[in-house]
N, C-alpha and C positions, 0 to 999 in steps of 0.2 A: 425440613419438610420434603426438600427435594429427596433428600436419599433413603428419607421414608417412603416414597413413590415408588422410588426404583427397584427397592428390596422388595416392595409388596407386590410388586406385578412380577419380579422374578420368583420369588414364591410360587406365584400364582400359576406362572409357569412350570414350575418341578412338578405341583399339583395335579396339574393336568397335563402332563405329559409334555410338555414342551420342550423347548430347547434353553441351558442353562450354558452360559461362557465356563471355561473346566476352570478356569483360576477362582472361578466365587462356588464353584463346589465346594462343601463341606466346612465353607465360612459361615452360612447363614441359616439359622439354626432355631432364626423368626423374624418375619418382616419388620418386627420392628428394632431401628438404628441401637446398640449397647455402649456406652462409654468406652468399652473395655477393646471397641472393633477395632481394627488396622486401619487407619486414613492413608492412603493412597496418595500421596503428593506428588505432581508432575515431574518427570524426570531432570535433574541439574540443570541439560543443554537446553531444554525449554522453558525451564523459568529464566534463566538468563539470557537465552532469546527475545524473549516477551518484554524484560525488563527495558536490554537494550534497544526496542523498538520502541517501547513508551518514552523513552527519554529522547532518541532521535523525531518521535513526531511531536514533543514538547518543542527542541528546540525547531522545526520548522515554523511551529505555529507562531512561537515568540519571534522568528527572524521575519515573516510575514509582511509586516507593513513598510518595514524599511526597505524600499525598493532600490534608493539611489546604493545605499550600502552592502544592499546581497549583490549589485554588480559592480562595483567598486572591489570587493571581494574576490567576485570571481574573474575577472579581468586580472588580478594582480595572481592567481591563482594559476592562469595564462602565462603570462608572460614569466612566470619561473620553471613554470612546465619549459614553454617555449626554449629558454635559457638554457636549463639544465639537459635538454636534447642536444641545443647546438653548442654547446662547451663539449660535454661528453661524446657527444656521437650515439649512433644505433640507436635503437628502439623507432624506426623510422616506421615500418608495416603497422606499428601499433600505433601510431601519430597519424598516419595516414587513416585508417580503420577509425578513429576517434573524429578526424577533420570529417568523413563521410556519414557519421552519425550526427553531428552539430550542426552541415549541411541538412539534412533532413530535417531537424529539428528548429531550422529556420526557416527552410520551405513552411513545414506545419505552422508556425508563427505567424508567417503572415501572407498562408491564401486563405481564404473566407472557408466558412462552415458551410455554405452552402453554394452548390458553384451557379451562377447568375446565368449561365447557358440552359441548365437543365428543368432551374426553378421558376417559378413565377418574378415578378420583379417585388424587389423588398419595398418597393413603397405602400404607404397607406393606401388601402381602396376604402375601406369605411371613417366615421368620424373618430372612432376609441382604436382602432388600431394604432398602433407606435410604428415609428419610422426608425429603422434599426440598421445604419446604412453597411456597416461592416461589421461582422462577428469572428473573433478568430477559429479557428480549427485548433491550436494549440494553446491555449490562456498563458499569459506570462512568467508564472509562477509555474507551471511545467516545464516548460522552456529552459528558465533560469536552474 
């Protein structure tokens, strides 16, 4: 249905004078779709782009709820990083560059969403308000 739309408003446009892409020049011959048309399928690197992205956001969702285990993981993750710098030597500017962004990324962790100087105070003033005493700026699962 969809590519019956497309072809019928580019049509519609050769008709009246509009503007037509030069690549679908002289493919389409009636708005409506033929068995017989060329299907267009996404280029290689983009379907295996896409694929490996669907499989990468499967497995974050599925590693999700196990919290003690994604840091358990990455701590050990750590300390062979750690290792393998001070067995081998060098790569020290690019360990330092990483400690300055995991700094940051702990800051964000754990100063609040909203900073208590600027805002009103988090407590309830009415009876249905919630008392929401800390919110992080970074959620844990970005962090991680």
């Amino acid at each position: 249905m969809l590519v019956f739309l497309v072809c019928a408003k580019l049509k519609f446009q050769e008709l009246v004078g509009g503007v037509v892409p030069v690549s679908w020049q002289g493919k389409m011959t009636s708005p409506v779709f033929q068995p017989n048309d060329e299907f267009q399928s996404p280029p290689f690197f983009s379907r295996i782009g896409g694929t490996a992205t669907r499989y990468y956001q499967k497995l974050l969702d599925d590693v999700n709820p196990y919290v003690s285990g994604r840091w358990a993981f990455s701590i050990l993750l750590t300390l062979l990083y750690i290792f393998r710098i001070w067995f081998l030597g060098g790569w020290y500017i690019i360990t330092y560059a990483l400690a300055i962004y995991i700094l940051n990324l702990l800051i964000g962790f754990l100063s609040p969403q909203v900073d208590p100087d600027r805002e009103p105070s988090p407590l309830p003033m009415h009876k249905d308000d919630e008392f929401r005493p800390f919110v992080r700026r970074l959620p844990e699962f970005k962090f991680w």
